[in-house]
N, C-alpha and C positions, 0 to 999 in steps of 0.2 A: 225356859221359864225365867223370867226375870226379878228378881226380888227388891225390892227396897230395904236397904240397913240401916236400922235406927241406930246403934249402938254397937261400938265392937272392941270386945275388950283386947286386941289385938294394937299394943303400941305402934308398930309400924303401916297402920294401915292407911291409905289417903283417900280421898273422895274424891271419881273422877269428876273434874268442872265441865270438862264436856258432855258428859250427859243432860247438864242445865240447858233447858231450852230460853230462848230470847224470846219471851210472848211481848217484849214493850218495843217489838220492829217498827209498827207501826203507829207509835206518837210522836210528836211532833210533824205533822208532813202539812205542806201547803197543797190545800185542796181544793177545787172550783166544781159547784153544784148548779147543773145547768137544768133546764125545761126543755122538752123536745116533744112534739109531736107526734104520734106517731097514725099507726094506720087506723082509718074510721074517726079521727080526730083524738083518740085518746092519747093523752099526757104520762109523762113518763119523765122521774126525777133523776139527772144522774150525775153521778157522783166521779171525777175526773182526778189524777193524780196518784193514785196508792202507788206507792213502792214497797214490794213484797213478794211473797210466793200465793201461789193459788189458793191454798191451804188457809192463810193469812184472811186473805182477801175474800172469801167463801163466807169464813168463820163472824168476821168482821159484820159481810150483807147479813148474815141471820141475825145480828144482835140488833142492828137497824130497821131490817123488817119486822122485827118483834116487837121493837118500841112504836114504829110507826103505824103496827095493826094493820100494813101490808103486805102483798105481794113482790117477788121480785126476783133479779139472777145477776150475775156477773160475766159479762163478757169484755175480752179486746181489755183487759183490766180494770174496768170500769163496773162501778155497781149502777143497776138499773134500777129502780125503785118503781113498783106504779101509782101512779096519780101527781096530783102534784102538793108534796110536801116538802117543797123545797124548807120553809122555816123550821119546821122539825127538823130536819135532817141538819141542816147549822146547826141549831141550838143542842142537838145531838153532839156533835163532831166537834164544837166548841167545849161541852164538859168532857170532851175526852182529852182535849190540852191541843187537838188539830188547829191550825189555821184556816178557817173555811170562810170563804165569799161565795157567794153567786155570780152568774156570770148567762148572758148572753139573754135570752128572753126570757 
């Protein structure tokens, strides 16, 4: 069982820093959000570049899919979005502090 310590009147005691997780992995990163095709002609926005863990990357597509009111998965490291928002997803990924362009069609 794992506990969290608020307070410990024990002078010697330290707080391990390794238990701090790094949630801010993935700000700053140059990112290219493309258009693609896909089968039956439906469009599909995706999102190229993350450097991270799955975990990261997973956590990230659901905050985007949320916002965007769609669907969507991660694969090959890349987020898949459906439809095409590509402008949302910039203006997304811009107040996140990412570098984000579009790119290809």
């Amino acid at each position: 069982m794992k506990k969290n310590i608020v307070y410990s009147t024990d002078n010697s005691f330290e707080f391990e820093k390794s238990n701090i997780k790094n949630t801010n992995i993935l700000n700053k990163q140059d990112l290219r959000i493309h258009l693609d095709r896909r089968k039956a002609g439906k469009i599909v926005t995706i999102i190229k570049g993350f450097k991270g863990n799955r975990k990261q990357l997973e956590d990230y597509a659901k905050l985007i899919k949320k916002k965007c009111g769609v669907g969507g998965t991660v694969k090959n490291n890349e987020i898949l979005i459906q439809g095409n928002v590509r402008e949302i997803v910039i203006s997304i990924l811009i107040k996140d502090g990412h570098i984000a362009k579009p790119s290809g069609g």
